[in-house]
C-alpha positions in Angstrom: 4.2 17.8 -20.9 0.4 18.2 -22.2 -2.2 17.3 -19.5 -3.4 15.1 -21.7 -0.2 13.0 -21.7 0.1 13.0 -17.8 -3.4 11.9 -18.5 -2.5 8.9 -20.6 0.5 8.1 -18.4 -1.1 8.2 -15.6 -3.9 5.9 -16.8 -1.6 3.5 -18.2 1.0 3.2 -15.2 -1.7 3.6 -12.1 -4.9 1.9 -13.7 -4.2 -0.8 -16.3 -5.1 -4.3 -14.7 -1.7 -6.3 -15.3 1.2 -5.0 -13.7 5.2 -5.0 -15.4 6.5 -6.3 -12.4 10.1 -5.9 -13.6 9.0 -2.6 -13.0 7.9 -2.8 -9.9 10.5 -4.7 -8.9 13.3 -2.8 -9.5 10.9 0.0 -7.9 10.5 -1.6 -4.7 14.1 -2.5 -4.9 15.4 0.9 -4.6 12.9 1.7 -2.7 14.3 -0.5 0.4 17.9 0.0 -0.5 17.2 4.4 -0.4 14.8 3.9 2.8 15.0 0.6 4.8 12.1 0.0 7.5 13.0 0.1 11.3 14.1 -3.6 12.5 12.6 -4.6 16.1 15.0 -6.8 17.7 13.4 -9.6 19.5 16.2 -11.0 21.9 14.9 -14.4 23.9 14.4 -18.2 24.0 12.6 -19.8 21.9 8.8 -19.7 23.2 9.8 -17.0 25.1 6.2 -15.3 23.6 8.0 -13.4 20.9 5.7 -14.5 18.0 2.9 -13.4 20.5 4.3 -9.7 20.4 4.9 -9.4 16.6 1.2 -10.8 16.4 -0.5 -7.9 19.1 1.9 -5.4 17.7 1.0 -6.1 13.9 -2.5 -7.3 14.3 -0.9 -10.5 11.7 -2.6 -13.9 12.5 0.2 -16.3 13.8 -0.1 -18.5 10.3 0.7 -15.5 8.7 4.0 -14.6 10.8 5.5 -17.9 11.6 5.4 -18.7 7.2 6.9 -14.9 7.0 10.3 -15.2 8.8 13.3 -15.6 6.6 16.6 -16.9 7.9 19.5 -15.0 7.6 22.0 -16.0 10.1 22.2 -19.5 11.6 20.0 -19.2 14.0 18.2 -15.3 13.3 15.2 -14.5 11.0 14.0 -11.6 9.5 10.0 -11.0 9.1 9.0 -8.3 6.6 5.4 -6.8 7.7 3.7 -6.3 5.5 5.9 -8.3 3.3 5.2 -6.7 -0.2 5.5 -3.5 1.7 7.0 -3.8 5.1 7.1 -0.8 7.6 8.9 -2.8 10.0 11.1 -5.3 10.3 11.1 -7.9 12.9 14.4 -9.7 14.0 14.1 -12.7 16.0 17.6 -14.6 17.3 16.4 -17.8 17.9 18.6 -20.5 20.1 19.3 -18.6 23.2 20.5 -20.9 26.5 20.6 -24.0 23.9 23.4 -26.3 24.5 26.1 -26.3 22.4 25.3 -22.8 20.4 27.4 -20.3 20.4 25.1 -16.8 20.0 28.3 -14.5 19.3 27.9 -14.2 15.7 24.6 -13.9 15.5 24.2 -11.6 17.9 27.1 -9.3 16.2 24.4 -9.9 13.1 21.2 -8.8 15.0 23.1 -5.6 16.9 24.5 -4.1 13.5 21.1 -4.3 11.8 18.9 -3.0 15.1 17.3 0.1 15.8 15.0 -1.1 18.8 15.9 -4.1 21.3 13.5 -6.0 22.6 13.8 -8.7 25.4 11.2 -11.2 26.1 11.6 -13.3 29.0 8.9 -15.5 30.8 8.1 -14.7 33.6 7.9 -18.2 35.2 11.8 -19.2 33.6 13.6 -17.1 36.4 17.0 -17.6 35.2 17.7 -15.6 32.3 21.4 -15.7 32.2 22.0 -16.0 28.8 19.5 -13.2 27.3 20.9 -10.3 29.9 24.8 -11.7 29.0 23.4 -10.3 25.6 21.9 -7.5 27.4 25.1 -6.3 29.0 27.2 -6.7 25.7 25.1 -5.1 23.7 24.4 -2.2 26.3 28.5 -1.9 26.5 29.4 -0.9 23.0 25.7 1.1 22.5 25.3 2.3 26.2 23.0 5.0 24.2 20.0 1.8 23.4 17.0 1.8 25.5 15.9 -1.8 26.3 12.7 -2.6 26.7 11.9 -5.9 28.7 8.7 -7.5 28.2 8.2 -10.5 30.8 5.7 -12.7 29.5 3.1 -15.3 30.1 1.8 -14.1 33.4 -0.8 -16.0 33.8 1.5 -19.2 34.4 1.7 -17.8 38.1 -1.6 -16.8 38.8 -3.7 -19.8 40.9 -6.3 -22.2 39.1 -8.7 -20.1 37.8 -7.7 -16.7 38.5 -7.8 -14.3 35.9 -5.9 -10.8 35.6 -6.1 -7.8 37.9 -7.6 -5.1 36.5 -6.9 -2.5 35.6 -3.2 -3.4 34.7 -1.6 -2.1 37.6 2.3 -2.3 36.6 2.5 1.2 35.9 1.3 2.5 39.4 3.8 2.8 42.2 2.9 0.0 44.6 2.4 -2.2 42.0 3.4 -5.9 44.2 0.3 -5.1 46.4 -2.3 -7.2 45.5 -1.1 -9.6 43.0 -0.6 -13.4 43.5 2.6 -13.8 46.0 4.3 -15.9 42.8 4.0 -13.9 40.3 5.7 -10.8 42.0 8.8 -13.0 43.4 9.4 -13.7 39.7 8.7 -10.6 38.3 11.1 -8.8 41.1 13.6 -11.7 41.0 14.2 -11.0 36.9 14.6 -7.3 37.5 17.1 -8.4 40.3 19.1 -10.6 38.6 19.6 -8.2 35.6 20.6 -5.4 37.8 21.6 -1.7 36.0 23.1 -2.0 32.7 26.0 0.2 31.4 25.1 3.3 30.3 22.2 5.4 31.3 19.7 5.0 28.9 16.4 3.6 30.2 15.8 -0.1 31.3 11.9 -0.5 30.6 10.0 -3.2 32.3 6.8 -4.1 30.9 4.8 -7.2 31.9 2.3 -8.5 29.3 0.1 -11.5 29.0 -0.3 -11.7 25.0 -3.1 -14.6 24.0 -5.2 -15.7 21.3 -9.1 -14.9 22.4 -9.8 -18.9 22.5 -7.5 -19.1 25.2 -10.1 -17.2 27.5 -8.3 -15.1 29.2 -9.9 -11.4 29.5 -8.1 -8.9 27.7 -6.3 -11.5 25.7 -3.7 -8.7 25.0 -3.3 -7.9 28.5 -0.8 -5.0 28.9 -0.6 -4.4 25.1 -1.2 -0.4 25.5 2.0 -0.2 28.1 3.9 -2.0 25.8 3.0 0.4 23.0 3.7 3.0 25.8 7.4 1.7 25.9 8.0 1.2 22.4 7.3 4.8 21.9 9.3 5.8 24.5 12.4 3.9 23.5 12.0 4.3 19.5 12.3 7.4 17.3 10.5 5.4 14.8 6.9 6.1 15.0 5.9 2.1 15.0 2.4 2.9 16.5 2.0 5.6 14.0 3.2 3.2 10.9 1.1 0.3 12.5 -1.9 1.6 14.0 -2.5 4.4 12.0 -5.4 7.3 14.0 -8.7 6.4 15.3 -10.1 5.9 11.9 -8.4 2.7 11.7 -11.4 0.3 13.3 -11.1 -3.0 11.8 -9.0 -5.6 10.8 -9.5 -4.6 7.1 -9.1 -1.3 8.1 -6.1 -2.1 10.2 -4.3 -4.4 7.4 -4.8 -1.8 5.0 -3.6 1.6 6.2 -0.1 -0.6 6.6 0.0 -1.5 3.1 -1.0 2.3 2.3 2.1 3.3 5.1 4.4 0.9 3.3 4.1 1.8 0.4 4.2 5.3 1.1 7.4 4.9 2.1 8.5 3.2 -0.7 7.4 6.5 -2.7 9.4 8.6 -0.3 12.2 6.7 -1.0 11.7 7.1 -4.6 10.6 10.7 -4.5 13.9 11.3 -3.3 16.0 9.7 -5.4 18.0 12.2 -8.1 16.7 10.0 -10.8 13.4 10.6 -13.1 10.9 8.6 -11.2 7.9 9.3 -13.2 7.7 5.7 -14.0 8.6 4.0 -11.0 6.4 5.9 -8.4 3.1 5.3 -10.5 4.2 1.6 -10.8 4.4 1.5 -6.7 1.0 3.0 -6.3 -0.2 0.7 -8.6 0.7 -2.2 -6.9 -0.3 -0.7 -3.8 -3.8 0.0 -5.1 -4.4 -4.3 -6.4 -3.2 -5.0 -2.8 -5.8 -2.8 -1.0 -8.6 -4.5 -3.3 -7.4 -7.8 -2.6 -7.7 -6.9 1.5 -11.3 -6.2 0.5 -11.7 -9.5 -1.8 -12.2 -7.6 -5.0 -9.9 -7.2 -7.9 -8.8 -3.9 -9.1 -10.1 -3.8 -12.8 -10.8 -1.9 -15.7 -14.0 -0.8 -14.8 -13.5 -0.7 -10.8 -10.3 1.8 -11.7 -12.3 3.7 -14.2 -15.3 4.5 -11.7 -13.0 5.4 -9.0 -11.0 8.1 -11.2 -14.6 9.0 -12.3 -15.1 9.9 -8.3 -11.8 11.8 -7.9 -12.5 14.4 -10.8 -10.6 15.7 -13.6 -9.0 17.8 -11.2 -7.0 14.9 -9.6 -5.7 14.2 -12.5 -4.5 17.7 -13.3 -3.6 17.9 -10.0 -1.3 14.0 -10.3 0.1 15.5 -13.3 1.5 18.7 -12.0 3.2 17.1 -8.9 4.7 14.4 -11.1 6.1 17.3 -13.4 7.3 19.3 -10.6 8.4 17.0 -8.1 10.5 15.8 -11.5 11.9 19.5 -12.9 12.4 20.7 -9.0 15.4 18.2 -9.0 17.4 19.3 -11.9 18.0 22.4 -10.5 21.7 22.6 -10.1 22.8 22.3 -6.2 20.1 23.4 -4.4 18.1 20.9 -6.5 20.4 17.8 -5.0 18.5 19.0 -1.0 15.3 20.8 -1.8 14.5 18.8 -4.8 14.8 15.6 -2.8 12.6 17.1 0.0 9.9 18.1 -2.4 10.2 14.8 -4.5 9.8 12.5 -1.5 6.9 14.6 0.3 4.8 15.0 -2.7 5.5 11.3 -4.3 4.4 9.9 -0.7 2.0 12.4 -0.3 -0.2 11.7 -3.3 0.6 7.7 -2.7 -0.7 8.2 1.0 -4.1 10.4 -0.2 -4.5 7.5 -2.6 -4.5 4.9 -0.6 -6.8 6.0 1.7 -9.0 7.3 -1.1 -9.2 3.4 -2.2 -10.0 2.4 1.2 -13.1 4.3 1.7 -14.1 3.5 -1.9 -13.5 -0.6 -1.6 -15.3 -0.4 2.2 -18.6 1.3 0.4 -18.2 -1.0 -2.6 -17.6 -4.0 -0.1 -21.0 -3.0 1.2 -22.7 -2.3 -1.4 -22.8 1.4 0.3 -23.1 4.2 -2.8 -19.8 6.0 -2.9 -20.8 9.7 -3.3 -17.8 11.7 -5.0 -17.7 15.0 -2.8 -16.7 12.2 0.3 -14.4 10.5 -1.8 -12.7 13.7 -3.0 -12.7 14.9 0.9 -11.1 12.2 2.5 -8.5 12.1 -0.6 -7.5 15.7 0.6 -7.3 15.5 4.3 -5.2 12.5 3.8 -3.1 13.8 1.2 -1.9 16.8 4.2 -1.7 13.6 6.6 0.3 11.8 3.7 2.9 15.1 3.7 3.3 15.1 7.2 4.6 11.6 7.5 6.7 11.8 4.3 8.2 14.8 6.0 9.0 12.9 9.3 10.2 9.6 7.1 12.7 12.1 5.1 14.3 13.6 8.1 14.8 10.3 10.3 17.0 9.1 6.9 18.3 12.2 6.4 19.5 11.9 10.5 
């Protein structure tokens, strides 16, 4: 196919202002069906403070997360973040220690769809019969499942006025020295009462105080970083990675967009992989990726914002598009050792170039944003260091669904 054709593809699939979302649809369709995201099971009560970890862990605002979640059991909801694009899904069994519900098929639900549980007690409700019932049923058929427990709202026990100790002291030895006399009678008396569960893999007790800033209570995400700590520990996923992103994620803009980019990166890998000619479906994906990141920055992705930014990358990433949409493409009919290498290839360099993108639209939308000249040898620079970055975490999304 004539450069010139990629060219015109490329133009018409990436940069044209309306989008054919049947297209995209059925893109993001297969997309989830190849490569679902990792579901976080939230197991607890209701008020329990599980909206108040989805909201720390995701940066979301709590309007945005409590008109996300879906139902899909009686009494369990899925919530997609991002939705368009999610990178993780969060599952929350509601109803736990109501009268009259029985939890048993829900909880069969939640356990076949998990790849991380997460309990979240408070710690002022000292009976917690019901969620470590769950705790012990669940650990019996996957003894294998590291828990982590996240005991919440611990500022319920601290005396009128006091604030938290600092620094968070929960991960030194020692801990119960020096905190209020209340809270460390609950804290010990949940870890009591839940006892060892079968199997050997870890129990992980993290105790977090997870607030809104108006609340005034300083940090307002108090133990947020050992709770990240034990997610990392107990997940093969790479949450903090899909979430957080490297220190170059500052801002909320920032923060919101490089999980849009991630999410839709993974869609691509998905794609990429796929023994199918995808030269229509990846484009449409980083299409609608690329009107979601302008919207983050409250400016639409038009005609002429899409032409000056192409202008910025060179004729050289276009070439260069082209040539990894042909290859990734051809690499994949090669009988046999096409089926495994071609999938490799098509998934790396499809969520590669839809990574490198992304962030290339980020730093062009944050200068445009503020009226900041965008000089083209940055642009081009931060398109190829991310575009290595964008490889590496294709590479690492490939092998987890190839495990």
């Amino acid at each position: 196919m004539r450069i010139e054709k990629i060219r015109e593809r490329l133009w018409e699939a990436i940069f044209r202002p309306r989008l054919d979302e049947q297209v995209l649809n059925e893109a993001m369709g297969k997309a989830r069906s190849a490569q679902p995201p990792p579901v976080v099971w939230l197991l607890g009560r209701t008020q329990a403070g599980k909206t108040s970890i989805i909201r720390s862990l995701t940066g979301s605002p709590d309007a945005v997360i409590g008109n996300g979640f879906q139902s899909c059991t009686k009494a369990s909801r899925f919530y997609d973040h991002p939705e368009s694009a999610p990178v993780v899904r969060f599952l929350d069994t509601q109803g736990l220690g109501e009268v009259s519900y029985d939890p048993s098929e829900d909880i069969s639900f939640c356990e076949a769809q998990a790849h991380l549980v997460i309990a979240v007690i408070k710690a002022a409700e000292g009976m917690q019969t019901d969620v470590f019932d769950v705790l012990r049923t669940v650990r019996l058929r996957h003894p294998e499942w590291p828990v982590i427990v996240a005991q919440t709202c611990l500022h319920e026990l601290y005396a009128h006025g006091a604030g938290h100790v600092l620094p968070y002291p929960f991960n030194d030895p020692g801990w119960e020295r020096g905190l209020p006399s209340d809270l460390v009678r609950a804290l010990l008396f949940q870890r009591q009462e839940l006892g060892s569960l079968p199997g050997t893999a870890p129990v992980i007790w993290v105790p977090v105080d997870l607030t809104l800033p108006e609340d005034g209570l300083n940090p307002h995400v108090y133990g947020l970083d050992a709770l990240w700590a034990a997610v990392e520990t107990a997940s093969e996923a790479g949450l903090k990675t899909r979430l957080l992103g490297s220190q170059d994620v500052r801002d909320v803009f920032a923060l919101s967009a490089h999980q849009q980019i991630v999410g839709y990166t993974g869609a691509s890998a998905a794609l990429g992989a796929l023994p199918v000619v995808d030269m229509a479906l990846v484009p449409a994906i980083q299409a609608k990726m690329l009107h979601s990141l302008a919207r983050i920055y409250d400016l639409a992705w038009d005609t002429r914002r899409a032409s000056e930014f192409i202008g910025l990358l060179g004729t050289g990433f276009m070439a260069g598009y082209g040539l990894r949409l042909v290859g990734r493409s051809l690499v994949k009919l090669v009988p046999v050792a096409g089926q495994t290498a071609g999938a490799a290839y098509g998934a790396v360099a499809s969520a590669g170039i839809t990574f490198a993108l992304g962030k290339a639209a980020v730093f062009y939308l944050d200068k445009t944003v503020k009226r900041q000249p965008v000089r083209a040898e940055d642009l081009r620079k931060v398109f190829q260091e991310a575009l290595e970055s964008g490889k590496q975490m294709a590479s690492s999304l490939f092998k987890t669904r190839q495990a």
